[in-house]
N, C-alpha and C positions, 0 to 999 in steps of 0.2 A: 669982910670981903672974902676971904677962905670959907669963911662957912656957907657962902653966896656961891665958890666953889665947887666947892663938897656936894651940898645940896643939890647943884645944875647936872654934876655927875653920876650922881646917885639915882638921878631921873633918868637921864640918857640909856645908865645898865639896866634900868628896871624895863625903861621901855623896848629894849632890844632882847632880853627874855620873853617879856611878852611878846614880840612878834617872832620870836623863834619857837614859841608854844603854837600860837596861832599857826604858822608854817607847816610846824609838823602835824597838826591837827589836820590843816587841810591835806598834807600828801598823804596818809593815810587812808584818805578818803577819795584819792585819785585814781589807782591801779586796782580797779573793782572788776576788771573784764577781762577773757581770757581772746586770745590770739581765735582768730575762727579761718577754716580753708574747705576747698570740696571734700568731698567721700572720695570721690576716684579720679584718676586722672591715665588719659590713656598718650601714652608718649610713642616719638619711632626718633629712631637714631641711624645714620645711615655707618658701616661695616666701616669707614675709611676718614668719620667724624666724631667729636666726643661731645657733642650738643644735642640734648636733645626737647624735640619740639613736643610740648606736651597741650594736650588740648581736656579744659581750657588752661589758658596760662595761669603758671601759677601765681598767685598772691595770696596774701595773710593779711586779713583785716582785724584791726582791736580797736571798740568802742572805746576805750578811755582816750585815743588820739581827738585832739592833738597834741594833748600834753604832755609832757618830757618824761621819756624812759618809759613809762607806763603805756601812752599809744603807741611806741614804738616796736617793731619785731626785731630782735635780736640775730636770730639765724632759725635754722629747719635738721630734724634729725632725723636722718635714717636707718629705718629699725627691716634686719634683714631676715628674722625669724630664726638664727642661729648660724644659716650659710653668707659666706660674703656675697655680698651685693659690690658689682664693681660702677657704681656710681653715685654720688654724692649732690645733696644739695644745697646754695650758697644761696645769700637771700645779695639781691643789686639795689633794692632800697629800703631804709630800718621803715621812713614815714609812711611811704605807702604799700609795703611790706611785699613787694615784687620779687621772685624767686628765681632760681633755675636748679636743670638737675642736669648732669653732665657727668660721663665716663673717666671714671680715674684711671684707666686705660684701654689699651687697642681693641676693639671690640671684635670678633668672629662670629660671621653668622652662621657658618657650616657648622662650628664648634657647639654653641645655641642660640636660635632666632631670637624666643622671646625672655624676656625678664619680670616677674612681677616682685614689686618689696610695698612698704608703709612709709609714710614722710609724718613730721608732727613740726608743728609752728610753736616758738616761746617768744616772747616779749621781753623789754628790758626791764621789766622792774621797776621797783621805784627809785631806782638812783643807778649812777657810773659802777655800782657793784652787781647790780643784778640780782638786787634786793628782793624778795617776795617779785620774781618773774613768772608770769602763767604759761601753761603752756595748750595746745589745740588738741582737737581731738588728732585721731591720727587717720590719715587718708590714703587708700592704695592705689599704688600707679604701677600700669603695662607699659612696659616699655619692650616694643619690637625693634629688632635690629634688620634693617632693611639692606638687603644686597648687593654687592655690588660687582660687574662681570670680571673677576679677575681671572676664571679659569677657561682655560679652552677645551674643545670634544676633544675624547679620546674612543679611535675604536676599539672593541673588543676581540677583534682579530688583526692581525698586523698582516694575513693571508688568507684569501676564500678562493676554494676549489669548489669544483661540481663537474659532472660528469651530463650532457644531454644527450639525447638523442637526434639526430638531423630531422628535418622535413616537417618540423611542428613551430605552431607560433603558441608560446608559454604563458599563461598567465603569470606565472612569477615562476624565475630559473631558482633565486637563492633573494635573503635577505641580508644586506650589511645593516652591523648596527654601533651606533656610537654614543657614549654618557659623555653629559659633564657634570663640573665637582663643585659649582655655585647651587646655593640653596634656595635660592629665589626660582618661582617656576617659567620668570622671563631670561634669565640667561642660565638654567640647568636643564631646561628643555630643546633639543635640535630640532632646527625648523624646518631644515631642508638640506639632501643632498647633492652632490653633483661628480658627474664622469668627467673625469678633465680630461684624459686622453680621444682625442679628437678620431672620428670618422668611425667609431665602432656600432654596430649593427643591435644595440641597447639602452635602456633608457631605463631612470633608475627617481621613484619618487620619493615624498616625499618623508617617506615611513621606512626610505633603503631598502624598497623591492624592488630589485633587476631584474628586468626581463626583455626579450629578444623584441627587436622593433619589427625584420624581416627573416624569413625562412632557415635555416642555417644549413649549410651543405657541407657534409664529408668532404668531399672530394674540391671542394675551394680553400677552406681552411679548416684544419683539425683543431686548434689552441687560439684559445683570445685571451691577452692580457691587457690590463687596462688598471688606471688609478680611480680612486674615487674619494672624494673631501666631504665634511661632514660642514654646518654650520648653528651656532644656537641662536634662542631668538634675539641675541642683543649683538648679532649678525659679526659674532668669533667666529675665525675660522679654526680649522684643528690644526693644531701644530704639526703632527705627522699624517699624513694621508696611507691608505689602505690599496692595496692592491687583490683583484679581483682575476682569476684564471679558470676559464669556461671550457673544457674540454666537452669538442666535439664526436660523440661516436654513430659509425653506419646504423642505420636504422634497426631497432632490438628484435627479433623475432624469435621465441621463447623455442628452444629447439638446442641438440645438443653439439655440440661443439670441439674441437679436437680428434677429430672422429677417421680414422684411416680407412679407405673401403675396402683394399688389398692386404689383408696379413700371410705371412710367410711363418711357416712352419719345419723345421728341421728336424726330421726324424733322429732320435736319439738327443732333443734337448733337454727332455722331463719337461719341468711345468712352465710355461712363458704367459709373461702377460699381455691379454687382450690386449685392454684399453687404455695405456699409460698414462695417456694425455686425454681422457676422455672429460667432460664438463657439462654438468647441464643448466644454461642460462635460461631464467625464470622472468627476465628484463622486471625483476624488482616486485614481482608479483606473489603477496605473501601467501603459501601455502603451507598445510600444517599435513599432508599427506603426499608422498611419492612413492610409486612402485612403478620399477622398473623388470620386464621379462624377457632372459637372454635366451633367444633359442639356437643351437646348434642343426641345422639339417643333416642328419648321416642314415637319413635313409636308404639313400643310392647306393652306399658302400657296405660290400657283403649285405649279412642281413640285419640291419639296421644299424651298426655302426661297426669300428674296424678291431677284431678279434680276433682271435689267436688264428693262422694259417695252416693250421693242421687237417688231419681227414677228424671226422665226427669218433670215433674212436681214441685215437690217441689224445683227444682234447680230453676225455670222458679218463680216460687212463688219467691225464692230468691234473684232471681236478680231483683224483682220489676214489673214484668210482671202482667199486668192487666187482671183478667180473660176474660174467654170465648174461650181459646184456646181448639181445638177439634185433641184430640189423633187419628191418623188415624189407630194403630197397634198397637192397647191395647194388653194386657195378651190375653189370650180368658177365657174368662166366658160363662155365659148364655146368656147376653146382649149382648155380644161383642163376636160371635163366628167366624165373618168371618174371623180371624185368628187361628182357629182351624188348620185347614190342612196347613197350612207354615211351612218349617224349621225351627227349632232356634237352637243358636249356644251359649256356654257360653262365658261370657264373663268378663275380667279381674276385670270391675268396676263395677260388679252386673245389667248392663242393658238388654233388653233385642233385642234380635241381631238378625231379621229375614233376612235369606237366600232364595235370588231368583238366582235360577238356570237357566232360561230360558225354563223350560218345562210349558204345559197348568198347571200341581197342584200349579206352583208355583207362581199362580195371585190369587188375591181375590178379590172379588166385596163386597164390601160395601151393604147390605140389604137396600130396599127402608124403611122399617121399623126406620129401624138406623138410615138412612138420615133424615128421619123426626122428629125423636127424635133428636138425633145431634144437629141439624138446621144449618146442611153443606150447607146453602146458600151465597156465597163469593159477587156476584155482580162483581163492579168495584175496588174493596179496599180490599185487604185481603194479608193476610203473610201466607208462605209455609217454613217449617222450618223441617230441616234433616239432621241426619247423613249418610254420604254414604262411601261407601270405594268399586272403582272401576277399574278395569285395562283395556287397550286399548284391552288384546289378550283375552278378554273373548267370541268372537266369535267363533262358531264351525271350525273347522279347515279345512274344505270346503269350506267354504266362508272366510278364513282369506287367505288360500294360493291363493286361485281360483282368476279367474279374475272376480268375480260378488264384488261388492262394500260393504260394512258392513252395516250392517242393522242399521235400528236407534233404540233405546231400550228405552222405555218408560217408567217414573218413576210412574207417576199416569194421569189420563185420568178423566177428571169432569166435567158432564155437570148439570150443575146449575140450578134452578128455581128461578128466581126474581120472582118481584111484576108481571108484567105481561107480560113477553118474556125468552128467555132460553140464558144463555151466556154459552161457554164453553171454556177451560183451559187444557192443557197439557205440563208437564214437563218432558223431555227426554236427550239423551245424545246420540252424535253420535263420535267414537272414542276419543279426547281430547275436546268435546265442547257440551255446555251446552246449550239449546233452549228452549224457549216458547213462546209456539203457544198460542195466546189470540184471541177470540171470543166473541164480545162483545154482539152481536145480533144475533143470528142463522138465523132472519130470513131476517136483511136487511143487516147488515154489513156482511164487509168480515174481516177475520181472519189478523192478524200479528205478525211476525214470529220476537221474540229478541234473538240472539246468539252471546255465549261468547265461546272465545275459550281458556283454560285453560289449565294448567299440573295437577293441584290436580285432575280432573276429570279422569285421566287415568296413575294415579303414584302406584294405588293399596295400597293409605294407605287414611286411616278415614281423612276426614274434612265434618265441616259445614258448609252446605249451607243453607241460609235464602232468598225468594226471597220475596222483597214489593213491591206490583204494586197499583199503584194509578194511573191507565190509565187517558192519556196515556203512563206515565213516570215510569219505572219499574229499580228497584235498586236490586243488587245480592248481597249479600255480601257471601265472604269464608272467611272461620276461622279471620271474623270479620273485614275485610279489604275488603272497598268498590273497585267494577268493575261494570264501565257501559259496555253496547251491544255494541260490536265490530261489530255489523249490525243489521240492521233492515229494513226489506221488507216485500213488502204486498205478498203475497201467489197466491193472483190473487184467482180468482171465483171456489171454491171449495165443491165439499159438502157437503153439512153440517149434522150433525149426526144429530139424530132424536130427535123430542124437546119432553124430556121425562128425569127427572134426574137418571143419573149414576153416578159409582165413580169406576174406578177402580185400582188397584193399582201394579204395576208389569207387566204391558201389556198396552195394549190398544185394542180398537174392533170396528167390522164391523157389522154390519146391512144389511141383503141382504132381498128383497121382497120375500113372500113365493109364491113357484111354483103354477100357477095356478089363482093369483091374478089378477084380471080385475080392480081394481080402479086406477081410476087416480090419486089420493093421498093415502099415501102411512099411515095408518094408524097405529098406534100398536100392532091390532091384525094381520093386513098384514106383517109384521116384523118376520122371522124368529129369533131366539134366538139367541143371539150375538156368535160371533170368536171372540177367544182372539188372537191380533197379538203381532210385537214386542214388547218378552218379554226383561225383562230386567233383566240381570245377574251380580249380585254383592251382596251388605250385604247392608241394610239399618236397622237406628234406630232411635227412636226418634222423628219417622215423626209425625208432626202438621200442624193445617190449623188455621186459627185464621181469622175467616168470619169477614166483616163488616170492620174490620181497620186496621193499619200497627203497626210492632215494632216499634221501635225508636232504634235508633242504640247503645246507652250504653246497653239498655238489650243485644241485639242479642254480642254484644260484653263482657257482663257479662256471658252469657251463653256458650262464648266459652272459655272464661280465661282458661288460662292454673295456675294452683297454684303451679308451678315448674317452674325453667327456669335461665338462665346465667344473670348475673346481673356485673355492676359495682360498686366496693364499695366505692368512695369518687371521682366524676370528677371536682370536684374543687381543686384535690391535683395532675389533669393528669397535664402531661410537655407539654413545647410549642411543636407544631407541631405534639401533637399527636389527634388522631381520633380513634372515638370510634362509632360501626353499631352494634344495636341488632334488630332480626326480630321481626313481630309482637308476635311470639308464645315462643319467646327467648330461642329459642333452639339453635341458633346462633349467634354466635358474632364477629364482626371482628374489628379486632386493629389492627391502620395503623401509623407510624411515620416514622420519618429521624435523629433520635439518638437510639443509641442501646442501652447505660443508659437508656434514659428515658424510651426506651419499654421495656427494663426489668423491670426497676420499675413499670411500666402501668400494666402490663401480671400476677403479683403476686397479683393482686388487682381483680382480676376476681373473682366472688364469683357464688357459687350455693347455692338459696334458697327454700326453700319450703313452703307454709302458711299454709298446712292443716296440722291440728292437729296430725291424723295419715293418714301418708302418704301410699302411697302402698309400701311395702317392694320388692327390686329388684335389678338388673343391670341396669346400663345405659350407655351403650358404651359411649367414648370422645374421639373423633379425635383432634388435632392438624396439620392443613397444613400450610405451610410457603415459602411465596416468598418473592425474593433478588433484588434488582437490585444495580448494582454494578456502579462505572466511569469506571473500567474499560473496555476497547471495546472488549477486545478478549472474555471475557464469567464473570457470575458472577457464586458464590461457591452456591450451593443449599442442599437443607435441607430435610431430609427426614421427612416424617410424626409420628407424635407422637400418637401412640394407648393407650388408658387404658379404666377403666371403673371407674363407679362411683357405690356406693354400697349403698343402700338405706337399714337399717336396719328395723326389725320387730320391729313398733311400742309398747311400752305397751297396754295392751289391757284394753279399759276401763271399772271398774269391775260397771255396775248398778244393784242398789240394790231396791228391792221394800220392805217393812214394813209399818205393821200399824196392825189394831185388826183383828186374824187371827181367832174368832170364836165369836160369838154371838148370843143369843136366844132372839126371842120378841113375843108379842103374833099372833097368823094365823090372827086377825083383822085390825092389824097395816099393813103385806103384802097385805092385799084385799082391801087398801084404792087405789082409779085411779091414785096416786103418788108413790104406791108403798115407800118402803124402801132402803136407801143408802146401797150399797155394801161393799161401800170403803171409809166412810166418814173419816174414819184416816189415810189414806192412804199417804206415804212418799218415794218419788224416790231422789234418791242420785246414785250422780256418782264419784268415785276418778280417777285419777291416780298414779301411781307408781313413775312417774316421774317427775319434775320440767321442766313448759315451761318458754322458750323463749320469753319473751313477743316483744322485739326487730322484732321478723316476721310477727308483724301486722301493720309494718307501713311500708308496699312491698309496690309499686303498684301495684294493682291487684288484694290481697289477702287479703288487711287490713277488709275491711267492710263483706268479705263473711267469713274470718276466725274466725272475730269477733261475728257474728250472729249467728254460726254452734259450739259456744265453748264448751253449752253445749247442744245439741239438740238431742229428738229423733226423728224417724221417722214413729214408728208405736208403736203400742201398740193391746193386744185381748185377751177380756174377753171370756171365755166357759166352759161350764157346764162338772163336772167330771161324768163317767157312759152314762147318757142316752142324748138323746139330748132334747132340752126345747120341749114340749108338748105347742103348742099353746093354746090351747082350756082353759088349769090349768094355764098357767105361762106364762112371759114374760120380757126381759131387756130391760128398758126405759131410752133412754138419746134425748136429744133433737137434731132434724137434724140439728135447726138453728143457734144453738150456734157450733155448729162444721163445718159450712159452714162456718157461719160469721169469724173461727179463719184459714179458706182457707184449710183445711182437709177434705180426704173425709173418709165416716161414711159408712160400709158392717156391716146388722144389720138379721141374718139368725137365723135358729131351733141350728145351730151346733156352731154359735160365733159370737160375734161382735167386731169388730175389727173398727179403728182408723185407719188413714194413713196419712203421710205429717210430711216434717220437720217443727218441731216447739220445744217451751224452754219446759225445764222441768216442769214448774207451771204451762204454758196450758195445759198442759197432765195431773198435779195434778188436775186441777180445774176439766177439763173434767171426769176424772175418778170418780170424790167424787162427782160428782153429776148423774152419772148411778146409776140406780134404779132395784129392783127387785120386780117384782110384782106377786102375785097367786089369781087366780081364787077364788071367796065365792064358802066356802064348798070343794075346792080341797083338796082330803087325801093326802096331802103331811105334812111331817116330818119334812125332813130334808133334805140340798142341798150345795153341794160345787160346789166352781165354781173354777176356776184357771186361773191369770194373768199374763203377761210376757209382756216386750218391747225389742224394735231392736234400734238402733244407725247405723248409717252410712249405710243404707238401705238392712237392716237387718246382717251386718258384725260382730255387736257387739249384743250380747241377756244376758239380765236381769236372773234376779235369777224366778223361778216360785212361784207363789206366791197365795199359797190356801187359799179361805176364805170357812170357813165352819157355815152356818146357819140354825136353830132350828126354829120349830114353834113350837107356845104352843096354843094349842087346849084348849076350857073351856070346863068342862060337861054338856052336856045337863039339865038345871035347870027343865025341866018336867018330869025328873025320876022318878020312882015311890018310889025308894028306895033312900036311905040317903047315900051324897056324903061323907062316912066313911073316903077316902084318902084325902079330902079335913080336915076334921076334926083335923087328925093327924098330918096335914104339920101346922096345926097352933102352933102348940106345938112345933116344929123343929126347935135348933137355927141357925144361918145364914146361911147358904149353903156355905159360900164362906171361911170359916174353915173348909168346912168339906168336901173340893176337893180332890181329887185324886191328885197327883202329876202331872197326864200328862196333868191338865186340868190348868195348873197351868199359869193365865195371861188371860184366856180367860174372856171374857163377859157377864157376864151373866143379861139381864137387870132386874131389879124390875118387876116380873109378877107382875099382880092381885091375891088378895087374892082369887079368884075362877080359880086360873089357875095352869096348874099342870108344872112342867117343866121335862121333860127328858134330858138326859143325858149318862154320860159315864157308870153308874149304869146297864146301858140296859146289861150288863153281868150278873149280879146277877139277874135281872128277869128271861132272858132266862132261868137259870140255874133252877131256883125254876120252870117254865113254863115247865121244859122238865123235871125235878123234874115229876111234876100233870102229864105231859102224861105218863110219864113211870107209876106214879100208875094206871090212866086208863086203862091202856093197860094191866098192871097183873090184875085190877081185871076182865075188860074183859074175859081175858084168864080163870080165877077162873071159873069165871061164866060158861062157855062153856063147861072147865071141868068137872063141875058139872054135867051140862046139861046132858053130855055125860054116866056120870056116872048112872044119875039118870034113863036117857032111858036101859041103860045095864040093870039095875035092873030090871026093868020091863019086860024086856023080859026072863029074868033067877030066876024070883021069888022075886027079889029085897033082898039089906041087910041091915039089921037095926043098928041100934047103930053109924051110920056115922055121925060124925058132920058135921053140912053144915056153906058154908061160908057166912056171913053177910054182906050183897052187899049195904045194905038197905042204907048205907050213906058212904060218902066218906068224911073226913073232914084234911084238910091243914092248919098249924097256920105259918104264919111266917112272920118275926119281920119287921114292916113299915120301921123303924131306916135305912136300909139298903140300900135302894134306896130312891130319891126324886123323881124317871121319874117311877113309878110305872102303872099308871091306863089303858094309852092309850098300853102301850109296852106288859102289860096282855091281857088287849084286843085284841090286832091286834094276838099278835102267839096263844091264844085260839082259836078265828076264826080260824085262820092256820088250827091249829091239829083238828077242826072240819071237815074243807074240805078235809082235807085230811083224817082223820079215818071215814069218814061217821055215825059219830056218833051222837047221840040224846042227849042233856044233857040242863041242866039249869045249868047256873051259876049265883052267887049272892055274891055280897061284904056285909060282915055282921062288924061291929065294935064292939066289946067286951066293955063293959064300965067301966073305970078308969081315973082316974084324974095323974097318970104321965104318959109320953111318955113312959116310958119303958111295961106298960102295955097294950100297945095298940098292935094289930097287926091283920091282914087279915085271916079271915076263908073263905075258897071256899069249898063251898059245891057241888057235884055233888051226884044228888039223882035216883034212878033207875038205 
């Protein structure tokens, strides 16, 4: 029964090996296939999910299903290529091997949209261990992160300005613009904007271009503010909205701006500026060129602009000029008349302005007398120096319209006398051009002809001409800027004027042989008397000849300084690219750049200065012209010209004062020494002004050294006798010629004045003054004599106070008298005179006479009076006397009547008191004499002195006896 057991058991274990062989045989042979899925797989996951939808979906198929472990998938591995991958994949069913892939966290799509990685499928194996598991190939999936609107627009300005113009309708004023910060192109793109502030006159699309719906006007409203909101297309609005500010301005017109038309000028400020505020608005229009041209008008003033106020000499003195220059068109004097019969014309700056018209009165020849006083001998070397101002149409209108060609008009015409042969010289003008004829030899050379051709010659306004010839080489200069001869040719064999010295001026002339002459040479007295030809028609002044040598060109260029003119004030402050042109006479100026900044800046700096003290007061017109050039090709914007003037005010006038001892007595011996007596030895000239200069305008160029030199300068001065005019033969005013050469003034020394000329300082004119002398004849009856003084400033514009000196002579009495000098007696007893003046005498001078000298004085009223006093009783006793007479003949013929008292004629006696006057003896004397000559009367008179020891006992008996 056990072994029935045994045996039953032994079967059951064998047969359970075997079918645990068989088992594993078979699952061996189960898991033969590998997991299979796509190649690619393209997913999207939205920004705010972590699922994501993959197409196609994913699954993992294995042929060995459906059997355990083996058909089954286990899970999915993602392989990220080395970078993390933030998402993972889970498998939702092993049997039918369905997957997914989903974010292991918060996904950003701004941070990155898209994902790409590998997934791989494994199986389970062949048992709950994951025995021999296959795994798939490996498959790549895109996975986009899809957006979502989480951000709102933001603009990129929180403020927009702009500036319009009124009266235009804009295609677009300005554009707003606004981002968002979604990465998707439905909500990172703004679809549309909008104005929220209601009723504004703009509309604004869709792209945030605003622009004007209707016209806009200045004068309604200047300033528009308004909001404006932005939205994207997933129709966010912006969190903060924008604010938009349109300023309106009056309509642009490209022209300059800040512009004053009246500037004021205050003589003595130095340099002031133009254009302070000046601006040139281009209304936005880009140009890469401006030039702007300031012009000064000063042609009207003096001759051509306003310079020093002196005579043509002392300016020449000033500017350093070496004498020996010979005036050809003095004043007329006595010396100097062959400008008597010329016109003259006034003139702004005090000079003087002779007028040639073209008729024969209007030349003048130079006297051979003059010439050879003069000593107008030029030679090879000499300077011609002139103001001229002339116009091209001053020809008769017969010959400007006609077909005969224009005459040539000659300025002067001089044939010269060297050492021993004649050269001759003409300067003329023919239309716009200047020529001269030089003639070095009359009798072997031939003439050559230098001509320049100019516009100042025929523009009809004043310049300087200077010509230097140092033949052969001859230099012109105008208004101080050198030109050489635009040609020069020989004339060819010409002939030649007669060798005999002339000079004419205003013309030129011919020489014809007189009718009836037989000589073969043509002598002087065979010469008919000169034709004057082409005259010359215009205004000259200033003409000079300067024989023997030449200027040098800073004179002829000091002589023409203009002491006004346009100036720059700081060119080390001008910008790049700009340029700055002023002319020589700086009445013009031109600024030229390629920034509109910088030339505005540049153009405010333009200054007008002046260095004369007192300037001429006046207008001066100011142009502004202005050219553009633009990039643009169709045209650039232009600018109209800018007019005003400039106003030169009326300087203070400067007040000079003359003082010093305005009367004095000395005795008649001290006048009759051959030194005579000083006039003016305390003499004191003072000048003020009213107003504070500028010292800052003497460091111009141009003006520094002549401003400085002129600060305080007169230019004349003249002494002359009040009443009668000086008697040569009694009297005379002594100053030396050579100490008034020596200081380059000239000395007019006549019966009626003597006078001083030339600028010079105020102490040379003291000095000069206090050493003029006054001198009288031994034995001249003169008394007594005033003279009267006065100076000019600025060639004669300013005049001094007059300034009387009144002088007394004190005569002594003839010590051979027979009778006793009783007034002399009495003056010794007299205390000082100088207590016992008169008020009006009050500061005067009286010097220390001699004890033998008598002094008269202001007293001379109380002589008279006692003097006319004595005639009146002459004259009644006269009368008595006649009466008598009368009476006494009556009687006689009628029987006569007795008992009549008669009158006592036998003496006539006068007492009155010395005390009274000091000027007694001579002022009784002289109007005694008088009332002699005049009443035809016989008398004696006699000074008797009464005798007593005080002054009050003393006094004058005149006795008149018979």
């Amino acid at each position: 029964m056990q072994a029935v057991e045994v045996g039953r058991m032994k079967r059951q274990t064998a047969g359970l090996l075997l079918l645990l062989l068989i088992s594993s045989a078979l699952a061996s042979k189960a898991n033969k296939h590998k997991p299979w899925i796509e190649t690619e797989y393209q997913g999207i996951v939205m920004e705010n999910d972590n699922t994501v939808l993959l197409n196609p979906p994913l699954f993992a198929l294995d042929k060995d299903a459906p059997l355990h472990y083996a058909g089954e998938v286990c899970g999915f591995r993602v392989h990220s290529g080395g970078s993390s991958v933030p998402f993972e994949a889970v498998v939702l069913d092993k049997s039918t091997g369905e997957g997914l892939i989903r974010a292991k966290e918060p996904l950003d799509c701004e941070a990155q949209r898209e994902h790409s990685f590998t997934i791989q499928a494994y199986d389970c194996g062949e048992g709950p261990e994951g025995t021999n598991s296959k795994k798939s190939h490996k498959a790549t999936v895109h996975v986009r992160v899809n957006d979502v609107n989480e951000f709102a627009p933001v603009f990129l300005e929180r403020l927009y300005q702009v500036s319009v113009s009124e009266g235009r309708l804009y295609d677009r004023i300005l554009r707003v613009e606004a981002i968002d910060a979604d990465c998707s192109p439905q909500f990172s793109q703004i679809c549309f904007y909008e104005i929220l502030t209601p009723n504004m006159p703009f509309t604004i699309d869709n792209d945030g271009n605003i622009k004007n719906s209707e016209v806009l006007d200045f004068r309604r409203q200047r300033l528009y503010r308004f909001s404006v909101t932005a939205y994207d297309c997933g129709k966010k609005r912006a969190v903060q909205d924008s604010e938009v500010q349109i300023e309106v301005k009056p309509t642009c017109k490209p022209a300059w701006t800040g512009w004053s038309k009246r500037i004021e000028y205050t003589p003595g400020s130095g340099s002031v500026s133009l254009l302070p505020s000046m601006h040139l608005e281009t209304c936005d229009e880009p140009v890469w060129n401006i030039q702007a041209t300031i012009e000064l008008q000063t042609n009207h003033i003096g001759k051509g602009c306003d310079r020093d106020s002196y005579s043509d000499r002392s300016v020449r003195r000033l500017c350093g000029a070496v004498r020996g220059e010979v005036d050809l068109l003095p004043p007329p004097s006595l010396s100097t008349n062959w400008t008597a019969g010329l016109t003259t014309v006034p003139s702004p700056d005090s000079s003087l302005v002779f007028v040639f018209n073209g008729s024969v009165r209007q030349a003048c020849e130079v006297p051979q007398s003059a010439l050879r006083e003069l000593g107008v001998s030029a030679g090879d070397h000499f300077t011609l120096q002139l103001w001229m101002k002339h116009a091209s149409g001053n020809q008769p209108a017969q010959q400007q319209h006609g077909r005969a060609r224009k005459e040539e008009e000659s300025i002067i015409c001089n044939t010269v006398r060297n050492d021993d042969s004649f050269s001759h010289y003409s300067l003329s003008v023919h239309s716009c051009r200047l020529s001269l004829l030089y003639w070095p030899q009359l009798t072997s050379a031939r003439p050559v002809k230098f001509l320049w051709k100019l516009e100042q010659v025929c523009d009809d306004d004043w310049h300087h001409y200077a010509v230097n010839l140092e033949f052969p080489t001859v230099t012109l200069y105008v208004d101080g800027v050198t030109y050489d001869p635009a040609l020069i040719h020989d004339n060819g064999p010409l002939r030649p004027p007669a060798p005999r010295p002339r000079l004419v001026i205003g013309a030129s002339w011919t020489e014809e042989a007189q009718k009836g002459s037989t000589n073969g040479s043509e002598s002087e007295q065979d010469l008919a008397p000169p034709q004057f030809q082409s005259h010359f028609r215009g205004l000259l002044a200033g003409f000079t000849v300067r024989p023997g040598r030449v200027e040098p060109h800073s004179v002829i260029e000091c002589l023409y300084a203009c002491r006004e003119g346009l100036d720059f004030g700081d060119l080390e402050s001008l910008g790049s690219g700009m340029k700055v042109h002023v002319n020589p006479t700086q009445s013009m100026l031109i600024l030229e750049g390629d920034d509109i900044e910088n030339f505005n800046r540049a153009i405010q700096q333009i200054t007008y200065r002046n260095s004369l003290r007192f300037a001429t007061p006046g207008v001066r017109p100011l142009r502004i012209s202005t050219s553009l050039r633009c990039f643009s090709e169709e045209g650039c914007v232009s600018i109209r010209d800018v007019e005003g003037y400039l106003v030169v005010l009326q300087p203070d006038a400067p007040q000079i004062f003359l003082s010093g001892m305005a009367h004095f007595a000395l005795p008649a011996s001290e006048f009759e020494t051959p030194q005579g007596v000083p006039l003016f030895s305390e003499l004191r000239i003072t000048c003020s002004l009213s107003h504070s200069i500028n010292t800052a305008s003497q460091g111009m160029e141009g003006g520094a050294l002549m401003s400085d030199a002129v600060a305080h300068t007169l230019d004349g001065c003249e002494v002359s006798p009040v009443g009668e005019e000086l008697d040569l033969q009694r009297e005379e005013l002594i100053l030396d010629p050579e100490s008034v050469k020596e200081k380059g003034l000239e000395l007019i020394n006549n019966t009626a004045y003597i006078a001083i000329s030339g600028a010079e300082s105020i102490s040379v004119y003291e000095d000069l003054l206090r050493s003029l002398r006054y001198r009288i004849s031994f034995g001249a009856a003169l008394y007594e004599r005033k003279f009267r003084l006065s100076c000019t400033e600025m060639n004669g514009r300013y005049a001094s106070n007059e300034f009387s000196v009144e002088v007394n002579f004190l005569h002594s009495v003839d010590a051979g008298q027979s009778h006793p000098n009783h007034l002399l007696s009495s003056q010794q007893f007299m205390p000082p005179l100088r207590h016992n003046l008169p008020p009006e005498l009050t500061g005067h001078n009286l010097a220390n006479a001699q004890r033998n000298s008598v002094v008269p004085g202001a007293a001379t009223v109380i002589i008279v009076v006692c003097v006319g006093f004595l005639a009146l009783m002459v004259v009644l006793g006269i009368f008595r006397i006649r009466s008598i007479h009368r009476q006494e003949t009556k009687e006689g013929s009628s029987g006569g009547k007795e008992g009549e008292i008669d009158w006592d004629d036998s003496a006539l006696t006068i007492i009155v008191n010395p005390m009274e006057s000091y000027e007694l003896q001579h002022g009784v004397a002289a109007e005694g004499k008088e009332e002699k000559e005049e009443k035809g009367e016989e008398g004696e008179e006699s000074l008797e002195s009464l005798p007593g020891d005080a002054p009050d006992n003393q006094r004058i008996i005149i006795k008149l006896d018979g």
